[in-house]
C-alpha positions as CSV (number, residue, x, y, z in Angstrom):
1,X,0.0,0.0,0.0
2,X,2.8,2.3,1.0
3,X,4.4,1.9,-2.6
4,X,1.0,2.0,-4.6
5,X,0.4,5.8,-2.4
6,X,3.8,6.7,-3.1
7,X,3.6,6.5,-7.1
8,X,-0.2,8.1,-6.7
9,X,1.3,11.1,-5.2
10,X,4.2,11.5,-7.5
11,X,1.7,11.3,-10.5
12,X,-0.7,13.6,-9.0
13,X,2.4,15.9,-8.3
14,X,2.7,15.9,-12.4
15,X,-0.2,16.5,-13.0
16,X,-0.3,19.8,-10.8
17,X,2.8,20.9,-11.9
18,X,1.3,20.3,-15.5
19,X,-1.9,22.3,-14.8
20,X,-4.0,19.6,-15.3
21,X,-5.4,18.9,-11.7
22,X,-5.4,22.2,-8.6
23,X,-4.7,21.2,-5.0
24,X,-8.1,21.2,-4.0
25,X,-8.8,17.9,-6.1
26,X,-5.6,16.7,-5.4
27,X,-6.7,16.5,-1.5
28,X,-9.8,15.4,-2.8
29,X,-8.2,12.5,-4.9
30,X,-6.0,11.4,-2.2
31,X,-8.3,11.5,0.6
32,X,-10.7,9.1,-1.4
33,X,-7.5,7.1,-2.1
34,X,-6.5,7.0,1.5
35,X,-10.1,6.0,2.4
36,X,-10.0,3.1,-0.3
37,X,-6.8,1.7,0.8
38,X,-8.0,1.7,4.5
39,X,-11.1,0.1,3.5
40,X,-8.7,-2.1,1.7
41,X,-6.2,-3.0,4.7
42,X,-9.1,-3.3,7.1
43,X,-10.9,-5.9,4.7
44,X,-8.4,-8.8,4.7
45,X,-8.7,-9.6,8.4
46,X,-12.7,-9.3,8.0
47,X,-12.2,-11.4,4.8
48,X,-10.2,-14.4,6.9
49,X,-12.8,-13.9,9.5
50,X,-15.8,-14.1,7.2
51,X,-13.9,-17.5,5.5
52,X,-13.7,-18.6,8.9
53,X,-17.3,-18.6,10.1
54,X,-18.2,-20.3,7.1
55,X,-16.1,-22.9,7.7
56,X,-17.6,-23.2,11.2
57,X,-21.0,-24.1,9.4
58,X,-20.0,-26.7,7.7
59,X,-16.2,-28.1,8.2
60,X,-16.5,-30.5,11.6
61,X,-15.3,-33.9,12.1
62,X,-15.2,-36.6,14.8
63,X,-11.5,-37.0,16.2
64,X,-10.2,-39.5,19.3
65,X,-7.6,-38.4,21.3
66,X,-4.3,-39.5,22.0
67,X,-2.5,-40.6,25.3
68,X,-1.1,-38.3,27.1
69,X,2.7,-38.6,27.3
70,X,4.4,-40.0,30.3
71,X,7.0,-38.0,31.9
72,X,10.2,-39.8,30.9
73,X,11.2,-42.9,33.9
74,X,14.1,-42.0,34.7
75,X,16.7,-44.4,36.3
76,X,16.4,-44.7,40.1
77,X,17.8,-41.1,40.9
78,X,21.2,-40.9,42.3
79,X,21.7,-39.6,45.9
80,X,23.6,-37.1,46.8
81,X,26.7,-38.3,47.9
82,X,29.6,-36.7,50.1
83,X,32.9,-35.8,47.8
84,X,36.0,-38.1,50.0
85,X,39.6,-36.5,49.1
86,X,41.6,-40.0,48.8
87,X,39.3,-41.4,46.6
88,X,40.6,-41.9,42.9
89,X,40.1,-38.3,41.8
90,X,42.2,-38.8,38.4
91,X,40.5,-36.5,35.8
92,X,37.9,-37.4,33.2
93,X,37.2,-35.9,29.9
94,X,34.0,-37.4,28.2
95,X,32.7,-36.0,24.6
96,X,28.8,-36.0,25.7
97,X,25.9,-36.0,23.1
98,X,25.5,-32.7,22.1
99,X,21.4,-31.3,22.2
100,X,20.8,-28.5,20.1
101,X,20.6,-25.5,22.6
102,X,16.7,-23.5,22.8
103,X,16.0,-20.9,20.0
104,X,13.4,-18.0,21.3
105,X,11.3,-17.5,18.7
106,X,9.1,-14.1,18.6
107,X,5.6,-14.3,19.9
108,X,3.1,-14.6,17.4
109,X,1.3,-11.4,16.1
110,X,-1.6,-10.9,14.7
111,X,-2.1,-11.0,10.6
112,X,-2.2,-7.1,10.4
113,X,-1.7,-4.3,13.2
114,X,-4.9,-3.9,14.9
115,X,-6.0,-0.4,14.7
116,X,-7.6,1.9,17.3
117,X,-10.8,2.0,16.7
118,X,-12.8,5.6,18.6
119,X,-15.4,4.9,20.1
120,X,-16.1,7.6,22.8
121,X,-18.6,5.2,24.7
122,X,-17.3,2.1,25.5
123,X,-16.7,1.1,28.8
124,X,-13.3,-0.8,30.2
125,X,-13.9,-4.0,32.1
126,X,-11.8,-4.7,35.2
127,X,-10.5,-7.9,35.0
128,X,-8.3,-9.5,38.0
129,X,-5.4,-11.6,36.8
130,X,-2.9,-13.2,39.6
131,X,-2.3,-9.7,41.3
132,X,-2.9,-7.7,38.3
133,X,-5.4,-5.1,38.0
134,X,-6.3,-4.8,34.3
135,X,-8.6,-2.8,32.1
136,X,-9.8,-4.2,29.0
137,X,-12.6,-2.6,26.7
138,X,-15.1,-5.0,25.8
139,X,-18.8,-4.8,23.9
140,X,-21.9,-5.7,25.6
141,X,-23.0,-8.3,23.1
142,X,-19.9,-10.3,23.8
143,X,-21.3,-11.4,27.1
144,X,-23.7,-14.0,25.9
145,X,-22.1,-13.9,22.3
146,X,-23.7,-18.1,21.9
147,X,-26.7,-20.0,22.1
148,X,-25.9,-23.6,22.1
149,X,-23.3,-25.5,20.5
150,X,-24.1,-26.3,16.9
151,X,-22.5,-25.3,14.3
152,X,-24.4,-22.7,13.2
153,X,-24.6,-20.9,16.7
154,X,-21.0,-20.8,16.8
155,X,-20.2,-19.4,13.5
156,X,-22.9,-16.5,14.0
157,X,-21.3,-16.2,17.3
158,X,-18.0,-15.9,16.0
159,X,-19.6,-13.3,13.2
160,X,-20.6,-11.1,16.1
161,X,-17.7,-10.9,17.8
162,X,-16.1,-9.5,14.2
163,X,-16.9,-6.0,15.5
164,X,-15.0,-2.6,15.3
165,X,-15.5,-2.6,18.9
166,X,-13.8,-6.1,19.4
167,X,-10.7,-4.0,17.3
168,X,-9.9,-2.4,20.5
169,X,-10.2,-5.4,23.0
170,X,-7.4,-7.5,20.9
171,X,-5.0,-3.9,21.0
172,X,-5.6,-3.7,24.6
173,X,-5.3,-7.5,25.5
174,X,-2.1,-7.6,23.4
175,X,-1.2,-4.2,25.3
176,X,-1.5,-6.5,28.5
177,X,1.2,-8.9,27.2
178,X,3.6,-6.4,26.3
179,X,3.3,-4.3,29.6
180,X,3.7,-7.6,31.8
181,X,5.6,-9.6,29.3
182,X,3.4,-12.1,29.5
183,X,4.7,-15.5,28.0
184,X,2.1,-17.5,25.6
185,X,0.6,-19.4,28.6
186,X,0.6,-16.8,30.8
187,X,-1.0,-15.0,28.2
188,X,-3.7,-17.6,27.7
189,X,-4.4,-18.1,30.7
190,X,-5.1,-14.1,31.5
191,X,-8.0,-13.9,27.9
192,X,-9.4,-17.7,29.7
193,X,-10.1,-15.3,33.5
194,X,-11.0,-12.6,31.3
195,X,-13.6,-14.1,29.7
196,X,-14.7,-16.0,32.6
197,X,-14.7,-12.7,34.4
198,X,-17.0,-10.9,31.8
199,X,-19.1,-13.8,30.2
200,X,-22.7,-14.7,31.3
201,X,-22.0,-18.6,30.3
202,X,-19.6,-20.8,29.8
203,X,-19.9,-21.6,26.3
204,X,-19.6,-17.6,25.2
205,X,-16.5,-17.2,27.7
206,X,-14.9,-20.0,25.4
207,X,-15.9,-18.4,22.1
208,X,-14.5,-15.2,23.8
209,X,-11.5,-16.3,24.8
210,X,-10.6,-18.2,21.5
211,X,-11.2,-15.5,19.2
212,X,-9.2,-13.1,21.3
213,X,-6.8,-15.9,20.8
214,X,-6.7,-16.4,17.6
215,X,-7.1,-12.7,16.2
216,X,-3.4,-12.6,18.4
217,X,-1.8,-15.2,16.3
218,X,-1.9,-18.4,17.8
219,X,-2.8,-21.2,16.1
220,X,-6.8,-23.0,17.9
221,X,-9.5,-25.1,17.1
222,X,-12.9,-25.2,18.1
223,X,-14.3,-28.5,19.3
224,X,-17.8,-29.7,20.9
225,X,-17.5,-31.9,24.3
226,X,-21.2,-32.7,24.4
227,X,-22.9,-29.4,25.4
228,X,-19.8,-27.6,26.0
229,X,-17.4,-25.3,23.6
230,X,-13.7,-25.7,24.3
231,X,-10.6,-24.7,22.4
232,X,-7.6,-26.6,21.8
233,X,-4.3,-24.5,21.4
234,X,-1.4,-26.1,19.1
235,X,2.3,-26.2,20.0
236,X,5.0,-27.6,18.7
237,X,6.2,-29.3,22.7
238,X,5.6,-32.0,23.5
239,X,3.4,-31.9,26.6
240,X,3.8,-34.3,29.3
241,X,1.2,-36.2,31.3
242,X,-2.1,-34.4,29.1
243,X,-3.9,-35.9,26.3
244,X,-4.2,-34.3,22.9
245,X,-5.8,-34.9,19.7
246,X,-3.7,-35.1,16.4
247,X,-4.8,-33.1,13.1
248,X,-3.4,-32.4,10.3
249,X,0.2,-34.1,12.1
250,X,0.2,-31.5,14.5
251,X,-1.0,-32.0,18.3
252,X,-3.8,-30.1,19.9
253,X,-4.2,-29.5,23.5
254,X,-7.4,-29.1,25.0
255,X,-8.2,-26.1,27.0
256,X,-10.6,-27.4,29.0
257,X,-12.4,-30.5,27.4
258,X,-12.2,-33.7,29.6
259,X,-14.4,-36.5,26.9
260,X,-11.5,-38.9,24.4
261,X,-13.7,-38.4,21.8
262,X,-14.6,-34.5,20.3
263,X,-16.3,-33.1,17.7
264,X,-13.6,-30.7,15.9
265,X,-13.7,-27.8,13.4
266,X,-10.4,-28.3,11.5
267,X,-10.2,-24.8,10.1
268,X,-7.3,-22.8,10.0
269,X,-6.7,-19.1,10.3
270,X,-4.3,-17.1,8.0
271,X,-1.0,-17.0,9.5
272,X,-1.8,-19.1,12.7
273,X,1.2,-19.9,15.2
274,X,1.6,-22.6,17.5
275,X,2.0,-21.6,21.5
276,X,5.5,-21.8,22.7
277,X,6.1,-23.0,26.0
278,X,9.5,-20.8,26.4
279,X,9.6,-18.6,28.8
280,X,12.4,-15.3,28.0
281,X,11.2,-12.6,30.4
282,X,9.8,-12.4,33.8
283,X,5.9,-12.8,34.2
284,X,5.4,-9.8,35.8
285,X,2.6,-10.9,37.9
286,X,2.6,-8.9,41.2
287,X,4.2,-6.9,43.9
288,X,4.0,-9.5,46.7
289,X,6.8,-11.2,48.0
290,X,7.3,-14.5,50.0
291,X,8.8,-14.6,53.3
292,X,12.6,-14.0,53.5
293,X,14.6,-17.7,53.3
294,X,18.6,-17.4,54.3
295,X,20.5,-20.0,52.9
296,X,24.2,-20.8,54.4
297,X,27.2,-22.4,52.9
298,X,29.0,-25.2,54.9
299,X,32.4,-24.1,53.9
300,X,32.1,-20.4,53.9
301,X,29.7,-19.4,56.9
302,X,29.9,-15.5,56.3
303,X,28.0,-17.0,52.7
304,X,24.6,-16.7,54.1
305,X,22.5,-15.5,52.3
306,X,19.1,-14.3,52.3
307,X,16.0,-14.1,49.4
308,X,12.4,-13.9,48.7
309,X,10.6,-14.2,45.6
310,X,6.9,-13.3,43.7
311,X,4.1,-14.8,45.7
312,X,2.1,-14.9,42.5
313,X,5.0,-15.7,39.8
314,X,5.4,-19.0,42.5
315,X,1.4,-19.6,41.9
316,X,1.8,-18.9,38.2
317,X,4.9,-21.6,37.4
318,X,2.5,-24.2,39.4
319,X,-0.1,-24.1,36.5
320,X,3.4,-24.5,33.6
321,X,2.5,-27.5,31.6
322,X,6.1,-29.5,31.6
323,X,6.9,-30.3,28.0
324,X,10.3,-31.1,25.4
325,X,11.2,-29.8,22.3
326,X,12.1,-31.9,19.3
327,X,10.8,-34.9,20.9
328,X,14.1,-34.8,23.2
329,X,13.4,-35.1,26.9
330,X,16.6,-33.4,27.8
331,X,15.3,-30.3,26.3
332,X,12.7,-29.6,29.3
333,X,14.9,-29.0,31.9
334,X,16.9,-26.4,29.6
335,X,13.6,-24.5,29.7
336,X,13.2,-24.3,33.3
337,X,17.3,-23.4,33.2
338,X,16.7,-20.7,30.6
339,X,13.8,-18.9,32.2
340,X,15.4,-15.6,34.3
341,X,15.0,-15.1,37.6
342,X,13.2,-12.5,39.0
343,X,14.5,-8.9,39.4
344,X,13.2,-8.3,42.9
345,X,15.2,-11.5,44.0
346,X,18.7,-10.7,42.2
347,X,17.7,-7.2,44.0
348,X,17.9,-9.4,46.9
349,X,20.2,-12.0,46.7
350,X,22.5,-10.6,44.2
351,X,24.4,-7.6,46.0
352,X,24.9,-9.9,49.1
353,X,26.4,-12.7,46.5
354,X,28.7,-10.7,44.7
355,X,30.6,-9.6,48.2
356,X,31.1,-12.5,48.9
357,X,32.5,-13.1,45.9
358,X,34.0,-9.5,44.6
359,X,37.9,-10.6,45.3
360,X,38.1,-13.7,44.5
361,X,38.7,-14.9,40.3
362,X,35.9,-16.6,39.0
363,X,37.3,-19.8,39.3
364,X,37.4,-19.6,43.2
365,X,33.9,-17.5,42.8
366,X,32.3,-20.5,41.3
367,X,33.8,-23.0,44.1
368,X,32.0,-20.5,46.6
369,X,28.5,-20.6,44.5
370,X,28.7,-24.3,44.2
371,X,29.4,-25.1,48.0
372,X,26.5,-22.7,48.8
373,X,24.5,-24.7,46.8
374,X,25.3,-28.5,47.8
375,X,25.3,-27.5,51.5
376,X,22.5,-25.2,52.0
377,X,19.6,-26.7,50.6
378,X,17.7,-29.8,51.5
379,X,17.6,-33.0,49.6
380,X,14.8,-34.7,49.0
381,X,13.5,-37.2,46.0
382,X,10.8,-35.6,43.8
383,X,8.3,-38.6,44.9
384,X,8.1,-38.3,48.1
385,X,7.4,-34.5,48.1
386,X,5.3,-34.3,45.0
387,X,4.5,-37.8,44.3
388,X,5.9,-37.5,40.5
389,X,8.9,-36.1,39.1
390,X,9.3,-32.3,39.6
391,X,11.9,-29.9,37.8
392,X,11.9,-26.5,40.0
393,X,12.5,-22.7,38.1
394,X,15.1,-21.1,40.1
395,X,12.6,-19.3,42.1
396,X,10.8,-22.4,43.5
397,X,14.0,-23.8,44.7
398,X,14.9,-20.8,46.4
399,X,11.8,-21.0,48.1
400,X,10.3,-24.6,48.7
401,X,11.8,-26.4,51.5
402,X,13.3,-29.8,49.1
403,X,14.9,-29.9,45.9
404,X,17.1,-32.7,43.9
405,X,20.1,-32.7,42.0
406,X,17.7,-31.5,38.6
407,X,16.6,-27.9,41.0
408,X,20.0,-27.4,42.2
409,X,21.7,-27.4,39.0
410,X,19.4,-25.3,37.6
411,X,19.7,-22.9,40.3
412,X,23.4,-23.1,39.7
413,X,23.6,-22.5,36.2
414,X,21.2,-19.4,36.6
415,X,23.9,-18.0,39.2
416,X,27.1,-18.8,37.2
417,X,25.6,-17.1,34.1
418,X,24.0,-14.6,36.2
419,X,27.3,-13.3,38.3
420,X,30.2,-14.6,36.5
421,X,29.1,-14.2,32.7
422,X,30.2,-17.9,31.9
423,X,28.7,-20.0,29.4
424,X,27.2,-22.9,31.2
425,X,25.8,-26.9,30.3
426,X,23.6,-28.9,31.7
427,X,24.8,-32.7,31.5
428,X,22.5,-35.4,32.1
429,X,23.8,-39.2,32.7
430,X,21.1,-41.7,33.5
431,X,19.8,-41.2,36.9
432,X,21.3,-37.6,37.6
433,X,22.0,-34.2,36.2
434,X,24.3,-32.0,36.9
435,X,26.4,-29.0,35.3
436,X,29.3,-27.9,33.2
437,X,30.7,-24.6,33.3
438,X,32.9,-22.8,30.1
439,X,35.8,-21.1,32.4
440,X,38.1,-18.4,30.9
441,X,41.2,-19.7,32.2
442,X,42.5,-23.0,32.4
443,X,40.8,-25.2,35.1
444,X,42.0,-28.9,36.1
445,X,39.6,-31.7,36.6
446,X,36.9,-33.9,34.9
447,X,35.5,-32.1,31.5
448,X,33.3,-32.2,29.0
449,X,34.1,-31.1,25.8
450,X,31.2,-30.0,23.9
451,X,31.2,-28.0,20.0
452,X,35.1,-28.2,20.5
453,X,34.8,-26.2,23.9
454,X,36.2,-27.3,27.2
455,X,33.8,-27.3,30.0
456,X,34.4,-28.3,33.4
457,X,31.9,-30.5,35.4
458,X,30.2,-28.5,38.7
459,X,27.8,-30.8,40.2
460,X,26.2,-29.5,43.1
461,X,24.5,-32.8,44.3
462,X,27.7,-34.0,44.8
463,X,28.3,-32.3,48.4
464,X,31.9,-30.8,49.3
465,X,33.1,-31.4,45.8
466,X,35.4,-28.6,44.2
467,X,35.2,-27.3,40.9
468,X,36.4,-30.4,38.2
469,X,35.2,-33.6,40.1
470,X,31.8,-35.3,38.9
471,X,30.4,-38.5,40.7
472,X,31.8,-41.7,40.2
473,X,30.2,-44.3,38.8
474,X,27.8,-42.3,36.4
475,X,27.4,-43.9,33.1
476,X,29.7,-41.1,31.5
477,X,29.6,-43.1,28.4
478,X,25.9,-42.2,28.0
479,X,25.8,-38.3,28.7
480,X,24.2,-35.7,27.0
481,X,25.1,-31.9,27.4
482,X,22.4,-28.8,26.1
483,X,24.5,-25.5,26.8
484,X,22.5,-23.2,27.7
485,X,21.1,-19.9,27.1
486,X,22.7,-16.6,29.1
């Protein structure tokens, strides 16, 4: 469009200069031109929608659903186990199999910019999300937008919600995301409260919330559980212990639906994406903090250190469906390592942290995080606390009372990355997991060498041990190594 103006005004800038035309019908021209190209841009999103309802009417099919997917059994977890001096400490290098590390891929976005629509009347609906207070302008026919669940109701629903007025609840729903940097789930799960919040019934929150969702640029389907509408988002994870339903070789999660068996609308939208499962910012989900935790090293007692974390951002990561990447289990624990740690507890931990570290080289820097770890926090196996396997964000292990060697070494990794700038891996042999840090100087001890890089084994389930010593009698033949994101 920009081009197509661009040569209009250079040939209507002829013509004046010509005599043909005056500059009262040139604004005239180009103010009907302007008005035609608007009409133009506004029309292909109406024209996908419009495509869509028709397929509502017409394009549904029976589907069963698959089992969900186990979390992987993992060998009978290794204890941690104190580090003895006159032991056989000769050093180890081991090549481990090399996972492809986590790309961040940009959220999606909707097909075109949604443009602000005036419309001096309408009223904002206060919607309460975690510990958010958000506004969100929303049209009164949107609160019982569905009469039943046939095909027909849905598609006219979906019709009415195609609205100028509905132009400025996506901008202001996709406002919400930017402002708290909501990841995908987060965000879905903020349009699901909203439209419970401001729907009369069930079936038109649904509708509600899956439009929103789709007019963002995620990737849905409709489907019929017996009287109810529910939504099933697509993502390319692989998500553990929750059945889904396989179209088109690409899974489905239900929202909400609990029946094997659904009805399904296999339409797509123009340019849908699948949720990611990543998450690359902080969820900015409140002000309230937990109670204060101190934590003290064994080795170094002046290393006691104290934190807190979000109250709400530990509510949030308990809802965080655990999933892998590239059908690789590995790959799920790299994105509980990846996610950043809240600012308000490197506010906290972080000053107290770096004097304890400030004169020492990052070699001896890294002894002093890794003792702090292995002898300050609690061990404890995953199924007797939760009664299924567990990994921990860095947060939750800095504020539940257990964690295992998985929590601990993400917890480490976050640090080393954190503090010391140092490229670190996570290295998993059957039955344990622990890390591998990229020092730049030269370090003795056990290694793994990984893309050609040296990296020296940390493990911090391995209590008292230095820098460059990894647990005996680990199937080092069978390691795998994901270096992870700073």
């Amino acid at each position: 469009m920009a081009q197509s103006g661009l040569k209009y005004i250079v040939f209507i800038a002829c013509l004046l200069c010509s005599g043909f035309v005056n500059a009262q019908d040139f604004n005239k021209e180009y103010s009907e031109f302007k008005k035609q190209s608007e009409n133009n841009y506004h029309s292909f999103r109406n024209e996908c929608n419009i495509k869509y309802a028709d397929f509502l009417r017409t394009s549904w099919d029976w589907y069963s659903g698959k089992k969900p997917l186990p979390l992987p059994k993992e060998e009978t977890p290794l204890p941690p186990r104190p580090y003895l001096e006159e032991q056989d400490n000769t050093p180890i290098t081991v090549s481990p199999q090399p996972i492809n590390p986590i790309d961040i891929i940009p959220q999606p976005k909707p097909i075109e910019p949604i443009r602000e629509v005036p419309q001096p009347n309408q009223d904002y609906f206060p919607v309460q999300f975690y510990e958010l207070s958000c506004n969100i302008r929303l049209p009164k026919q949107a609160k019982s937008i569905i009469k039943d669940c046939s095909p027909n109701s849905i598609a006219a629903g979906w019709e009415g919600l195609c609205t100028e007025e509905m132009n400025n609840t996506i901008r202001d729903c996709l406002e919400t995301r930017i402002r708290y940097d909501l990841c995908d789930w987060a965000y879905l799960l903020f349009l699901d409260e909203l439209s419970i919040q401001y729907c009369s019934d069930k079936n038109s929150a649904t509708l509600l919330m899956a439009f929103l969702y789709c007019q963002s640029g995620y990737q849905m389907r409709l489907a019929v559980d017996r009287d109810n509408l529910c939504m099933l988002y697509g993502s390319k994870h692989q998500i553990y212990d929750k059945g889904y339903f396989s179209i088109d070789d690409l899974n489905f999660y239900p929202f909400s639906a609990t029946s094997n068996s659904l009805s399904i609308c296999n339409a797509k939208f123009v340019g849908e994406t699948p949720m990611s499962l990543i998450i690359d910012k902080e969820q900015l989900l409140g002000v309230d903090m937990s109670a204060e935790r101190t934590v003290t090293a064994e080795r170094n007692k002046n290393m006691s250190i104290t934190s807190h974390v979000p109250q709400r951002l530990i509510e949030f990561y308990n809802t965080y469906p655990t999933s892998a990447l590239d059908g690789n289990p590995m790959t799920r624990w790299a994105m509980y390592a990846n996610t950043p740690l809240a600012q308000k507890t490197k506010d906290k931990m972080y000053p107290s942290l770096r004097k304890c570290i400030s004169k020492d080289d990052r070699l001896q820097a890294a002894e002093m995080l890794l003792n702090w770890v292995q002898t300050g926090f609690v061990y404890e196996y995953d199924d007797k606390v939760w009664g299924h396997d567990r990994a921990f964000f860095a947060e939750e292990t800095l504020y539940y009372p257990y964690c295992d060697c998985e929590d601990r070494s993400i917890l480490f990794s976050r640090l080393i990355r954190d503090l010391l700038d140092l490229d670190v891996a996570l290295i998993y042999y059957p039955g344990h997991l622990a890390t591998a840090v990229c020092f730049d100087q030269e370090v003795a001890g056990d290694a793994m060498i990984i893309g050609g890089r040296k990296f020296i084994v940390c493990d911090p389930t391995y209590i008292g041990a230095p820098v460059g010593a990894q647990m005996p009698d680990l199937e080092y033949d069978k390691a795998q190594a994901i270096v992870l994101n700073k």
